[in-house]
N, C-alpha and C positions, 0 to 999 in steps of 0.2 A: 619767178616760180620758186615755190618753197623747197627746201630739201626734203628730200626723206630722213623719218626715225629708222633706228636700227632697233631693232628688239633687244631688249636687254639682255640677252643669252641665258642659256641655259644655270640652273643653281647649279652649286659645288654638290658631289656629294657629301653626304654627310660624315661625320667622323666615326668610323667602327668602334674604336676602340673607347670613346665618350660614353658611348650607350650601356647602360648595365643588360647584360643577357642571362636570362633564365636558367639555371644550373639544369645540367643534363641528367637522365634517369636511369637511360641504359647504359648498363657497365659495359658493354659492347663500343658503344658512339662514345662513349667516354675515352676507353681506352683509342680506341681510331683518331678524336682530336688531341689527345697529347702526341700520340709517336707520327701522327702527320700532319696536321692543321698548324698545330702551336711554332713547332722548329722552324717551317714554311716563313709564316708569320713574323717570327724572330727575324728571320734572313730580310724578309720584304722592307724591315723598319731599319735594317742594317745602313749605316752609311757608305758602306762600300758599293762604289757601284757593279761590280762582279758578282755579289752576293744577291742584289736584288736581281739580278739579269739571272743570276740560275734560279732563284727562287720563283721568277712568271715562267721560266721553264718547270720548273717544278709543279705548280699551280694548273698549266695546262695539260699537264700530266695525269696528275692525280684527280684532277675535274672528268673525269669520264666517267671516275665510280658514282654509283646514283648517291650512297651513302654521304663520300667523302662533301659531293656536291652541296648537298644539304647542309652539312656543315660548316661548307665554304659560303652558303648562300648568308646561313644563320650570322654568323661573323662578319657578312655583309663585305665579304672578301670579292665575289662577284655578283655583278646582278641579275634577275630574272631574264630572261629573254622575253616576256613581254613589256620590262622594263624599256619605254621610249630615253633614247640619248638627248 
């Protein structure tokens, strides 16, 4: 009797930071992803590992505003929830 195939799992995500993204319009959302998205961000790419553990604190924090979400969405920082894992 044959073995079974294993499916070849799920892809990586893709890389955020590779993707060129669309310059923003409102000086409003502009200002909100520099003094919170970008710092966030910085932290997450940090090699410390302290830095990144407060910054998914961070993240889960600040993901409640619909605004900030959107721009966490946009940077592909988190995924849709009808996004399948």
């Amino acid at each position: 009797m044959g073995k079974a195939r294993r499916s070849r799992g799920r892809e990586n995500r893709s890389d955020p930071i590779a993707k060129p993204v669309k310059p923003l319009s409102d000086p409003e959302l502009i200002k909100l992803r520099e003094t919170t998205v970008l710092p966030v961000l910085k932290d997450l790419q940090s090699p410390d590992p302290k830095s990144r553990t407060a910054a998914a604190g961070a993240i889960a924090n600040i993901v409640q505003d619909a605004k900030v979400r959107r721009l966490l969405l946009r940077e592909q920082v988190i995924l849709p929830q009808s996004h399948p894992l």
